[in-house]
Backbone as a ProteinNet text record, in pm:
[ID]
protein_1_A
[PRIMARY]
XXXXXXXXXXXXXXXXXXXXXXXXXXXXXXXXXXXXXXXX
[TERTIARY]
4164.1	4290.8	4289.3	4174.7	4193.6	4160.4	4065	4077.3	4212.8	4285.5	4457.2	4510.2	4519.2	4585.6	4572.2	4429	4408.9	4415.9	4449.4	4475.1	4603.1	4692.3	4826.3	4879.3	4800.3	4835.9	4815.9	4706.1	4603.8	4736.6	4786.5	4913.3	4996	5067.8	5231.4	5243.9	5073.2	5119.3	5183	5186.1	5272.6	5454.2	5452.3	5589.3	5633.6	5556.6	5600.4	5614.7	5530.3	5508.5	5674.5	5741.8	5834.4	5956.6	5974.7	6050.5	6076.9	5954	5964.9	6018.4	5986.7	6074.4	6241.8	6258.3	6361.6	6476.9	6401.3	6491.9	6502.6	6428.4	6407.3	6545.2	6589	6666.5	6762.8	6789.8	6902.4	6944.6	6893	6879.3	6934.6	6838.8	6912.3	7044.8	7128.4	7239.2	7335.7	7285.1	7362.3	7419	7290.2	7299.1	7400.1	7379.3	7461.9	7608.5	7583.9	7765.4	7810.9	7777.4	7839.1	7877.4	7798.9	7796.1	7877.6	7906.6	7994.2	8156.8	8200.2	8357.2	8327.5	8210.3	8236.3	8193	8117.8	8083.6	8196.7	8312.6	8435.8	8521.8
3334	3262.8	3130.7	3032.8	2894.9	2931.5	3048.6	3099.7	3096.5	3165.8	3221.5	3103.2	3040.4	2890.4	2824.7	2769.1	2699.5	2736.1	2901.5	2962.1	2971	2976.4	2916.2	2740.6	2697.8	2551.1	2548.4	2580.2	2547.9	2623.5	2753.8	2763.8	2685.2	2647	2614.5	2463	2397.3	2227.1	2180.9	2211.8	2180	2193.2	2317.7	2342.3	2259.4	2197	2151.5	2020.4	1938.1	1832.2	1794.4	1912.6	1903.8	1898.4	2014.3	2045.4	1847.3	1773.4	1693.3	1584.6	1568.7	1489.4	1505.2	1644.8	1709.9	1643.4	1664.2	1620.3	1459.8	1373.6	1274.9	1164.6	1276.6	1248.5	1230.9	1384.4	1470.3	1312	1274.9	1156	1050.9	998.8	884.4	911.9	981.9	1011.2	1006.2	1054.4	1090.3	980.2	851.2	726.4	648.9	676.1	632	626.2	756.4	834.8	774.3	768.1	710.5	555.9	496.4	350.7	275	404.9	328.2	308.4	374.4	298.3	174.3	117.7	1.4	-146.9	-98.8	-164.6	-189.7	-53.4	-95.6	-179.6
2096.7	2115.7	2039.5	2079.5	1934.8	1876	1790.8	1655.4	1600.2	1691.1	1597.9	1607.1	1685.2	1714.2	1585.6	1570.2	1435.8	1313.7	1303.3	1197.9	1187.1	1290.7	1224.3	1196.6	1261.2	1244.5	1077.5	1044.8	946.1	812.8	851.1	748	751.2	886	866.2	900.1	863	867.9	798.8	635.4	522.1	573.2	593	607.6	771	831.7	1017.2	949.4	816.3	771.8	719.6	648.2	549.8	663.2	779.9	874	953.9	987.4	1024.3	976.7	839.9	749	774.8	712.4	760	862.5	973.8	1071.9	1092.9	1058.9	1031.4	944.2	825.1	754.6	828.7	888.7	940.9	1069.3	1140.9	1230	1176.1	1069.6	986.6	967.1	865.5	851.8	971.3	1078.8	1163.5	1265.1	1262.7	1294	1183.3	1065.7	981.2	1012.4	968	972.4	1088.8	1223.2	1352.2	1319.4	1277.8	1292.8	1141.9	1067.3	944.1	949.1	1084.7	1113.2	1125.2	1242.9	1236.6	1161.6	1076.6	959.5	850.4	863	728	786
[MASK]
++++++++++++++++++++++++++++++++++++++++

């Protein structure tokens, strides 16, 4: 069972690395977009 565990971590850190960025953005923007009525 932590054999398979760390054998998938060990694939899909790159892509959980990129996914996290990802949403990261997705957040920023979204804080953005809300808060730029009242900035104009």
């Amino acid at each position: 069972m932590d054999d398979s565990l760390k054998a998938l971590l060990a694939r899909t850190a790159p892509t959980l690395a990129e996914d996290c960025v990802g949403v990261a953005a997705l957040i920023v923007l979204l804080l953005v977009g809300l808060h730029l009525p009242a900035l104009v």
